[in-house]
C-alpha positions in Angstrom: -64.6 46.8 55.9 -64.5 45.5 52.5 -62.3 48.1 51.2 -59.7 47.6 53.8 -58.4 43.9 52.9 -58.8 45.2 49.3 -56.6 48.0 49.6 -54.2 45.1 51.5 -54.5 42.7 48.3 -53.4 45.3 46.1 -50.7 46.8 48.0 -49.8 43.2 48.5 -49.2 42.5 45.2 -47.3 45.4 44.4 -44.7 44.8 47.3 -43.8 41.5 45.7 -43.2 42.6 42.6 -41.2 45.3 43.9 -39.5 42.7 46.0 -39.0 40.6 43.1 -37.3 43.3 41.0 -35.1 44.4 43.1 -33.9 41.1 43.5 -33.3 40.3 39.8 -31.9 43.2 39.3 -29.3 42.8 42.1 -28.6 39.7 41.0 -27.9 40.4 36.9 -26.1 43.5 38.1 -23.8 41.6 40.6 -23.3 38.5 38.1 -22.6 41.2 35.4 -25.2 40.2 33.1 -26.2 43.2 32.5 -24.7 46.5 31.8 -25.5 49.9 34.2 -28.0 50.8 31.4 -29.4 47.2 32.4 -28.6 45.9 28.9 -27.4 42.2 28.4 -23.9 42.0 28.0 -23.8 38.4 26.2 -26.1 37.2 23.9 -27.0 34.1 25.8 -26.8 33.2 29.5 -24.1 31.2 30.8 -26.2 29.9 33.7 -29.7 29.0 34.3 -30.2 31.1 37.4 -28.9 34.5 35.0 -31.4 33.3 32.8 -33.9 33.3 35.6 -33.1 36.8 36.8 -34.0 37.8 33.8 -36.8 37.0 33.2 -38.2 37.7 36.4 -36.8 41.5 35.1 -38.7 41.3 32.2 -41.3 40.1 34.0 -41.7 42.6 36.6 -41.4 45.2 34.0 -44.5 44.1 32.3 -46.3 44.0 35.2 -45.3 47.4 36.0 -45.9 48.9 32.6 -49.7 47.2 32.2 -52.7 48.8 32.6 -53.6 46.3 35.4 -50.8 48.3 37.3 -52.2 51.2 36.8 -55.4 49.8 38.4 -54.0 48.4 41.4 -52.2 51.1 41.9 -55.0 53.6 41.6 -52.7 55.8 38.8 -52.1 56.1 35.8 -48.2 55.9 34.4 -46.7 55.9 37.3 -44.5 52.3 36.7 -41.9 53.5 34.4 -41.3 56.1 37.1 -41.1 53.1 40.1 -39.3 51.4 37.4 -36.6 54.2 37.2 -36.5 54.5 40.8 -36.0 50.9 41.7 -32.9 50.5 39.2 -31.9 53.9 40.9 -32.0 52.2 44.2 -30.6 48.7 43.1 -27.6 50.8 41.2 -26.7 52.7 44.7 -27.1 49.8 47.0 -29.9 49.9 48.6 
């Protein structure tokens, strides 16, 4: 029983930070704050929310590359490939 709202927690967290970086990235991409290599373009933000976007990017990205990833995920270097898929995703729409 234990296990179950474990598993939950963990997939829980994931989700949002999923969620999350999909939704920075949609909005740099739209505001053109970053370029499709998901580079800044300018070399400071003209508003507080780009700011915002990106560091919930940069954020997310930790997150994903940290070994406490690879422990709630149960794997080991598997963020930089959800990390490539996501922007994959975010870059076609979806």
């Amino acid at each position: 029983m234990e296990d179950k709202w474990y598993y939950r927690l963990r997939a829980g967290i994931i989700e949002r930070a999923v969620d999350d970086y999909k939704i920075a990235l949609r909005r740099l991409l739209s505001k053109r704050v970053v370029d499709s290599n998901w580079n800044l373009r300018e070399t400071h933000f003209k508003k507080i929310y780009h700011q915002k976007a990106w560091n919930m990017k940069m954020d997310c990205e930790r997150f994903f590359f940290s070994q406490y990833f690879d422990y709630l995920s149960d794997t080991e270097d598997f963020g930089p490939t959800l990390v490539k898929r996501i922007r994959e995703d975010v870059k076609n729409g979806h």
